[in-house]
C-alpha positions in Angstrom: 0.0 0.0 0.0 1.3 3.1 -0.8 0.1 5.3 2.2 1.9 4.8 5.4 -0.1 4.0 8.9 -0.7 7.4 9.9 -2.3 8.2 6.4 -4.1 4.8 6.4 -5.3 5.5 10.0 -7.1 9.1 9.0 -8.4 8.1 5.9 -10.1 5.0 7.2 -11.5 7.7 9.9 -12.4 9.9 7.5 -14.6 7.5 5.3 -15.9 5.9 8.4 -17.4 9.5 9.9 -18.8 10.3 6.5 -20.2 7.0 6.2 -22.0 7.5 9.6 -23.1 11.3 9.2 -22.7 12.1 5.5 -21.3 15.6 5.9 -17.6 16.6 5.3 -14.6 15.6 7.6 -12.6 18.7 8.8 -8.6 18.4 10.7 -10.9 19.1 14.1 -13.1 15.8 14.1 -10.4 13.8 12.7 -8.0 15.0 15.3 -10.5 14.1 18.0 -11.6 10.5 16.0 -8.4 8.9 14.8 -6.6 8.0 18.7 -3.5 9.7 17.5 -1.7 12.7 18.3 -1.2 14.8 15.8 -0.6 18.4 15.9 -3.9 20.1 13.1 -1.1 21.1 10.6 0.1 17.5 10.6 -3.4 16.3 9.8 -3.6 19.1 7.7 -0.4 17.9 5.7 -1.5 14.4 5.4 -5.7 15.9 4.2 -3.7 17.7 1.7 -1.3 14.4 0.5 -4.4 12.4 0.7 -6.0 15.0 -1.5 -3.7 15.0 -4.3 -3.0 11.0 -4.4 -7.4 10.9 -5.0 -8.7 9.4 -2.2 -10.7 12.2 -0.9 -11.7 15.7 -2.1 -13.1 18.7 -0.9 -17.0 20.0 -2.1 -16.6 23.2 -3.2 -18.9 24.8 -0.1 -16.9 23.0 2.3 -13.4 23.1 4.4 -13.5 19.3 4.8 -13.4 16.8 2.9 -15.3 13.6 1.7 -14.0 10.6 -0.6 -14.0 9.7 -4.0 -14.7 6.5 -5.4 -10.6 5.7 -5.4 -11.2 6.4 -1.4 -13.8 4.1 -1.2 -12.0 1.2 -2.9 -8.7 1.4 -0.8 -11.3 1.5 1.6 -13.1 -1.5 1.4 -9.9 -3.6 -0.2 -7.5 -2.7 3.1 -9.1 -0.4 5.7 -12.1 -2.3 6.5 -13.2 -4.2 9.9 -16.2 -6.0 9.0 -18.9 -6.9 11.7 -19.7 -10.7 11.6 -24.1 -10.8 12.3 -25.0 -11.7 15.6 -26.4 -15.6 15.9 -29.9 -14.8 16.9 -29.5 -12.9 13.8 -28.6 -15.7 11.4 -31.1 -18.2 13.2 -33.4 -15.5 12.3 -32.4 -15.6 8.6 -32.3 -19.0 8.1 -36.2 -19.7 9.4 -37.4 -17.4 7.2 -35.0 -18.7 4.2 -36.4 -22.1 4.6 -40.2 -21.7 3.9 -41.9 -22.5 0.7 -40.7 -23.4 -3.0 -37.0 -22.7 -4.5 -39.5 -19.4 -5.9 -40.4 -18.8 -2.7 -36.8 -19.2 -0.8 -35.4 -17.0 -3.9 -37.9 -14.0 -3.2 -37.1 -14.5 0.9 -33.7 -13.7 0.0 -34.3 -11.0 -2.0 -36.7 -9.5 0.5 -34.3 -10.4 3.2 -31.1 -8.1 1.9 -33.3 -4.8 1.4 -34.6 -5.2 4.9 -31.8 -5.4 6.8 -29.9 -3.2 4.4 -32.6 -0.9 3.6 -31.4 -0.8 -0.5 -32.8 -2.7 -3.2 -31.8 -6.8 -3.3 -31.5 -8.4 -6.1 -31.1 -12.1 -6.6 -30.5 -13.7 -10.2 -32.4 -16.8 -10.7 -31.0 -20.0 -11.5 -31.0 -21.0 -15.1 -32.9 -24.3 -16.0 -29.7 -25.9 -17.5 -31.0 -29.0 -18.2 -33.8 -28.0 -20.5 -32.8 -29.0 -24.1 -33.6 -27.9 -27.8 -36.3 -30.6 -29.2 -37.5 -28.6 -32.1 -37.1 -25.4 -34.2 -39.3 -23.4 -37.1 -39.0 -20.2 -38.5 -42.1 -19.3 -40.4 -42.6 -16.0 -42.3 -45.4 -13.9 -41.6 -44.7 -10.9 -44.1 -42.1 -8.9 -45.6 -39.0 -8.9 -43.3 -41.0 -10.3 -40.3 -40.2 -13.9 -38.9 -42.2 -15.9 -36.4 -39.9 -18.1 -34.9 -41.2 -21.4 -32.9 -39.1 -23.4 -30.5 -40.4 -26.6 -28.8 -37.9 -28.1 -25.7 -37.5 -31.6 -24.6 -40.2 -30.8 -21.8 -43.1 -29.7 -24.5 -43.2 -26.2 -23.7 -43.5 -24.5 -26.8 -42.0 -20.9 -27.2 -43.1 -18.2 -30.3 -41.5 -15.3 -30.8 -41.6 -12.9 -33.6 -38.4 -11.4 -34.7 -37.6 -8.4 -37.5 -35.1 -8.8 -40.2 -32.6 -6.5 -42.3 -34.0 -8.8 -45.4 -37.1 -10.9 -46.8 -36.4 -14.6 -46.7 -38.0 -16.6 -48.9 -39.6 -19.7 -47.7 -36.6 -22.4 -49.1 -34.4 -20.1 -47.1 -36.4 -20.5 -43.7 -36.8 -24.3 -44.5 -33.3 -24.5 -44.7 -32.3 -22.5 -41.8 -34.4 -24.7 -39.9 -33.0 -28.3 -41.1 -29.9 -27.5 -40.6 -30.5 -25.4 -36.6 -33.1 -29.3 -36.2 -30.0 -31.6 -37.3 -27.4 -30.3 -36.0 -28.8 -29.5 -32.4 -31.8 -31.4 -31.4 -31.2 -33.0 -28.2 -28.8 -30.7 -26.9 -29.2 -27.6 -24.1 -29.6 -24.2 -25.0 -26.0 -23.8 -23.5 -24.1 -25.8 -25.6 -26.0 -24.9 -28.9 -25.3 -21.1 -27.9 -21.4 -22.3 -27.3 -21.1 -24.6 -30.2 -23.2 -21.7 -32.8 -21.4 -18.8 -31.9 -18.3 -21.3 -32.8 -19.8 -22.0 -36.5 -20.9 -18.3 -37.4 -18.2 -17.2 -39.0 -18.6 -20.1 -41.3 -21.9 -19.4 -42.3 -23.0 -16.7 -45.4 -24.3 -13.7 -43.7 -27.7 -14.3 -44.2 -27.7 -17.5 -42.3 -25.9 -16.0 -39.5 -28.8 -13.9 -39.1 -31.4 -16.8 -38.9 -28.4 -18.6 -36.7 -28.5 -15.6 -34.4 -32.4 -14.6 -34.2 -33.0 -18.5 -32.9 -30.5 -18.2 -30.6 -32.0 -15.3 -28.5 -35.2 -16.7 -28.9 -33.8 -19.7 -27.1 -31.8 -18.1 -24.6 -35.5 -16.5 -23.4 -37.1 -19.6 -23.8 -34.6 -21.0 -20.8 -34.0 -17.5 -19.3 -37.1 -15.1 -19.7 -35.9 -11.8 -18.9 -39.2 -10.6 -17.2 -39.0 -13.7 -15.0 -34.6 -14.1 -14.4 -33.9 -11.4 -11.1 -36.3 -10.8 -8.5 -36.0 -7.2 -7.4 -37.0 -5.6 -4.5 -36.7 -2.7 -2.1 -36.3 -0.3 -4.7 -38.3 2.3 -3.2 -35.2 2.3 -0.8 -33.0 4.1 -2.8 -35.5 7.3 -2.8 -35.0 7.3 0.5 -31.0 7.7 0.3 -29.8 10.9 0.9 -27.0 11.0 -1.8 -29.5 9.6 -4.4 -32.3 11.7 -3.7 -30.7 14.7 -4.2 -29.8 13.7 -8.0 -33.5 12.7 -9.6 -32.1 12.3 -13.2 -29.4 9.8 -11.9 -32.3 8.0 -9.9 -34.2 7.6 -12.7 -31.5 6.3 -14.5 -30.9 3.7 -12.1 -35.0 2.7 -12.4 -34.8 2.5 -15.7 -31.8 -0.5 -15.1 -34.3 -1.9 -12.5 -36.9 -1.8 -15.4 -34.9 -2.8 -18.0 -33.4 -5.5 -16.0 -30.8 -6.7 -18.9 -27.7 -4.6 -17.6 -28.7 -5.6 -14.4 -28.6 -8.9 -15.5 -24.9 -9.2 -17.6 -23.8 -7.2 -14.3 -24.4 -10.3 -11.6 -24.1 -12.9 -15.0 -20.4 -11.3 -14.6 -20.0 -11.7 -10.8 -21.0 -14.5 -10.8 -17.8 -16.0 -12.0 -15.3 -15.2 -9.4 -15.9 -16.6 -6.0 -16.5 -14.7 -2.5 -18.0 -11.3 -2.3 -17.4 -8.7 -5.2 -17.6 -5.2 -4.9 -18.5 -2.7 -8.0 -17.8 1.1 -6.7 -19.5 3.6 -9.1 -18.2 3.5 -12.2 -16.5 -0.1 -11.9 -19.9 -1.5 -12.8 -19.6 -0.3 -16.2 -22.9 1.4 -16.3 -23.2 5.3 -16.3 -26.3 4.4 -14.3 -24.9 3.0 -11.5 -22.3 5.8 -11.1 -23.6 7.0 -7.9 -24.0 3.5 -6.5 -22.0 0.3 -5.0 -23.4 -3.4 -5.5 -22.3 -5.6 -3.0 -22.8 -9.4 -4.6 -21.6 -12.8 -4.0 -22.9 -16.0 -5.8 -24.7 -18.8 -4.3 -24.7 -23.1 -5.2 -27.0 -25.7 -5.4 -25.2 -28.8 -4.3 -22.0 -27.4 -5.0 -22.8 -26.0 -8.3 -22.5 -22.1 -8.5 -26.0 -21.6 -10.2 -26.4 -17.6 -9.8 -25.4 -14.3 -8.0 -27.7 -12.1 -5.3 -26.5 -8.8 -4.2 -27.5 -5.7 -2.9 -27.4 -2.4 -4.6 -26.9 1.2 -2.3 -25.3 4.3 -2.4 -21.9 4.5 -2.5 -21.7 5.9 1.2 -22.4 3.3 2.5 -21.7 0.9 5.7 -19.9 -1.6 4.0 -18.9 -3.5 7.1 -22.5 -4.2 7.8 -23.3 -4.9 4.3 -20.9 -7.1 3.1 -21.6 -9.9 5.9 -25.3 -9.7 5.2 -24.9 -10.6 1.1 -21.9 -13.2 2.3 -24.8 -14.8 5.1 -27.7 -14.6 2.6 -25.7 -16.1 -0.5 -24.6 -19.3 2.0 -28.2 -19.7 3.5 -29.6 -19.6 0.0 -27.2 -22.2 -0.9 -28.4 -24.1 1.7 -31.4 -23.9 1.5 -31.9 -24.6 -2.0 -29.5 -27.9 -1.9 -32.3 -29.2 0.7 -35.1 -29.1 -1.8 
């Protein structure tokens, strides 16, 4: 690390009296907070290196200062002392994680993060991976407009109509369809989607097309996107000073909530690495979410990593509180959903 303990010592002050009050640190309260002695120009000095190295800044109405998203991330990667939940706490969880369905256990857990958090949970459903392709057709409807049927090894039976750049003629859909029926039939919607995307480039342009069309209608078929996160405690956020103040930015983040795919390829990507992850602003990759931190972690179904749950917030937040909550809901899910 490249700020020695005296520097580490204030700044994890610093963030932690933000965090608690949400108004700027001055040299007085961290003189009085941090347990060492320091002369004020010495904090001063140190404010001031802190400053330029970007882990905190100064709002321009105020002498002290807050931190940026660098802050935060130091923060949370060196500084932090997370609280381990009380017992009673987690034999609290687990009843209530334990009752009903694998629906109903997925929406407890969802319910249970923006409760005790008090922002918005968000748990991404486990794919049906063993679902596989049975049947496909495309059948045209009219000029550049494709209805395109898929029937799964189960009998449910999927239609969707999908627009194209050209009109296919009828041979052409007949065609497309043979070779999508030979080549895949019997197979899940994973490894067609793995093995396609590996024949594309071998395929004439309007064929990848078809190819491509069929396989978003399957991926929905397996992973509907109105039915793949469960959501809740949005009406949270409003509630967050930070957020509130910026409506715009809060309706940008509804509109990820609404539109749930970002959301989606967001915990789809967590859900690869193990243990808790932390996006800070901007990390997420969506200008939506610059103002907020998701906390997430990925849960198993006998030992199986089968999706991610997570907890989305402000970035002032208490992440020593927060992170054990996601870490305690993502292994009670676990467990709970290996029992059924």
């Amino acid at each position: 690390m490249m700020l020695d303990k005296r520097a580490q010592i204030l700044l994890k002050t610093l963030i932690e009296q933000h965090i608690n009050d949400g108004q700027p640190v001055g040299s007085r309260t961290l003189s009085k907070s941090s347990g060492l002695d320091l002369s004020p120009a010495s904090i001063r000095n140190t404010m001031k290196d802190l400053e330029d190295l970007g882990f905190i800044t100064s709002p321009h109405t105020s002498a002290g200062r807050i931190p940026t998203q660098l802050g935060y991330r130091l923060f949370v990667d060196s500084l932090l002392t997370v609280k381990p939940l009380d017992d009673n706490v987690v034999t609290s969880l687990k009843n209530q994680m334990n009752i009903g369905d694998n629906k109903k256990i997925i929406n407890n857990a969802a319910d249970i993060l923006s409760t005790l958090t008090h922002f918005a949970g968000v748990v991404l459903i486990p794919k049906a991976k063993k679902t596989t392709f049975k049947h496909l057709e495309f059948i045209g409807l009219s000029e550049k407009k494709i209805l395109v049927i898929i029937v799964t090894n189960d009998g449910n039976v999927q239609n969707r109509i999908v627009m194209t750049e050209k009109d296919y003629s009828h041979d052409d859909l007949v065609e497309a369809a043979n070779y999508f029926n030979h080549n895949f039939s019997g197979n899940t919607f994973a490894k067609v989607k793995d093995t396609l995307v590996d024949e594309l480039s071998r395929m004439h342009a309007d064929m990848i097309k078809l190819m491509t069309a069929a396989i978003e209608v399957g991926n929905d078929v397996i992973y509907p996107e109105s039915e793949s996160i469960v959501i809740t405690g949005q009406s949270n956020l409003i509630q967050s000073e930070e957020l509130a103040k910026n409506i715009s930015g809060l309706r940008k983040i509804f509109e990820i909530f609404e539109k749930r795919t970002a959301l989606m390829r967001l915990l789809d990507k967590s859900q690869l690495a193990e243990g808790i992850q932390i996006f800070i602003g901007n990390e997420s990759g969506y200008s939506s979410l610059d103002e907020c931190s998701l906390i997430t972690s990925s849960y198993e179904t006998d030992g199986e990593i089968v999706g991610t749950l997570g907890v989305i917030g402000p970035t002032r937040m208490a992440y020593e509180r927060v992170i054990p909550i996601v870490d305690i809901t993502a292994k009670l899910l676990s467990n709970a959903l290996s029992q059924h």
